[in-house]
C-alpha angles and dihedrals in degrees: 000000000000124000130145101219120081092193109031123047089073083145087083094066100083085042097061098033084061083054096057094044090062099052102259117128112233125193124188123228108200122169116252129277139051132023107258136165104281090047088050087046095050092038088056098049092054088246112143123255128196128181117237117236082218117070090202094247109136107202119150091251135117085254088066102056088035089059097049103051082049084063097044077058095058097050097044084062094040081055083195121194089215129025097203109176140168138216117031100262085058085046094061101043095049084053103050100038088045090057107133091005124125101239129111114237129226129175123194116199121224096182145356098229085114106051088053084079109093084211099052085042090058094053103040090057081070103040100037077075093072087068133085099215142359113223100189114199097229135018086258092060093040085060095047087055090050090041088059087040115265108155116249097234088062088044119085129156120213116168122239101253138245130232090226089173093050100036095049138135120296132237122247091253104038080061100045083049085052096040090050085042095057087033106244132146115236088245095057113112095222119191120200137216118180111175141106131270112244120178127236106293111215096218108044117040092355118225091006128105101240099219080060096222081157092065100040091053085050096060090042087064097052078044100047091054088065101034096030091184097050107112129198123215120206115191123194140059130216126315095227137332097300090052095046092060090051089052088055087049094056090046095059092032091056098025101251125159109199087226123124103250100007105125132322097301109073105193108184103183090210145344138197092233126028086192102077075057100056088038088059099041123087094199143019126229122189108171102174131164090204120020146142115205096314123177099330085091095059101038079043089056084045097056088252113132121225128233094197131181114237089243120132105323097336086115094060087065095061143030136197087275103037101040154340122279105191116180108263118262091017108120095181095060084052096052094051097041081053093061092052092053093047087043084054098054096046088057090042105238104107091090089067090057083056101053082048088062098047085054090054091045084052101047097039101024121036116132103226094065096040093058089042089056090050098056086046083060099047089042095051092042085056091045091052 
């Protein structure tokens, strides 16, 4: 398994413990450098880990090439059955280091912010080719790989798991604890918005954050002049350097603090459990502009309805009874859709929604059957 973060992509780790039960060996390929949460996560769990001699930046410079021909090393001397790797820079450089090798290649998708580049669209309708199959992370994405030509039978879509153990309804006082904690009355309608901050991308939504936390503060500001004690909670700071400084730029930009209490925008820049989050908000909002299924399926294992842009695969996540779908960029529809939510939760019947959403989490999400569905695919490829 290829991937070229050593602290996100936590999402590997069923996946790969599926793998073991059923008798495969599995060793883990993670760029140098720190000690972050997927290498903590594989080193517990006794999996293998070795450091690439590629740190997957592509730059036209010796290093590169150098890098990469370290990797193709690596592999070489792995001598894998099956290369599987996530996120596109993981995906190149599997490619391109695998040439003339024996191992089958599968790529599973996370997202389909790349493929929203007409130029890496363009590419990746050639090099897509190299791999045996496409597992796409969600039905949208599996319908961007057919539309540039990848044939159905080399496309399947198997959704990235939940932890629905783990993310699951709180208790009533495990959610007063998390509500005190956060400071909110029990009469406070509290929206929630737990994602990065990436920074604007050049090649996809020009100029724009993807997660859309602009848009969503925006329409806070047209809510809070009707329901003047609602509060939003952001969690989540920058995804690296780039997207802290654009979190500092919306802070300034919309007033916020930063500081617990401190007006009606709580921004927590990170937490050791979302969960206390999800436990103290009444609804979810995840406005992106790019997205695959994002943090409805969490706050939807915890009880807690979405309201979702219509962006990439954010509707799967929801339907008329569990959720709100409101088109993407529009602040009026999320204002609106805001209203319903807060008018929900006045007559008391929000919280059904919510348990509606917990039950479609369940059926289309759970984690033991999508990992599942990912070691059928890397059996049958091998068995091709």
């Amino acid at each position: 398994m290829i991937i070229k973060t050593d602290d996100g992509g936590r999402w590997t780790v069923p996946q790969l413990d599926e793998l073991r039960r059923r008798g495969h060996e599995v060793v883990a390929v993670l760029p140098p450098g720190s000690e972050g949460q997927l290498r903590k996560a594989l080193h517990d769990r006794g999996i293998d880990v070795v450091q690439s001699g590629f740190d997957f930046r592509f730059r036209p410079t010796p290093a590169t090439a150098a890098g990469l021909l370290r990797l193709r090393g690596q592999l070489r001397a792995l001598a894998p059955d099956v290369l599987h790797y996530h996120l596109y820079a993981s995906a190149l450089a599997a490619r391109i280091a695998s040439l003339g090798l024996p191992a089958r290649r599968v790529h599973m998708v996370p997202g389909p912010l790349f493929l929203e580049s007409p130029l890496i669209r363009t590419v990746e309708r050639v090099l897509c080719r190299r791999d045996e199959v496409v597992i796409s992370g969600s039905r949208h994405t599996a319908t961007l790989y057919r539309a540039i030509g990848m044939p159905d039978s080399r496309v399947v879509p198997v959704h990235y798991g939940t932890d629905v153990e783990h993310f699951s309804p709180p208790s009533a006082a495990y959610r007063a604890a998390c509500r005190d904690a956060f400071g909110l009355a029990g009469t406070t309608f509290t929206a929630c918005m737990v994602a990065y901050v990436y920074p604007p991308k050049w090649l996809t939504h020009r100029g724009r954050g993807i997660k859309g936390h602009d848009i969503l503060l925006t329409a806070w500001r047209r809510f809070r002049r009707d329901v003047p004690d609602a509060r939003l909670i952001l969690l989540g700071g920058g995804f690296d350097a780039a997207g802290e400084a654009y979190r500092q730029q919306l802070m300034r930009r919309f007033g916020v603090t930063g500081e617990r209490g401190r007006g009606d925008v709580d921004w927590h820049e990170s937490t050791l459990d979302v969960r206390d989050c999800y436990a103290a908000a009444d609804v979810s909002v995840s406005p992106s502009l790019s997205e695959n299924h994002g943090a409805a399926r969490e706050a939807g294992a915890m009880g807690v309805p979405s309201i979702v842009s219509d962006a990439g695969a954010l509707p799967e996540t929801v339907d008329p009874a569990s959720g709100w779908l409101v088109p993407r960029d529009d602040v009026d529809a999320l204002v609106a859709a805001l209203h319903e939510a807060h008018a929900e939760f006045l007559a008391g019947t929000l919280r059904h929604r919510g348990a509606l959403s917990r039950e479609l989490v369940v059926d289309r999400f759970a984690e033991g059957p999508a990992a599942a569905a990912v070691a059928d695919v890397l059996e049958r490829v091998v068995r091709r």
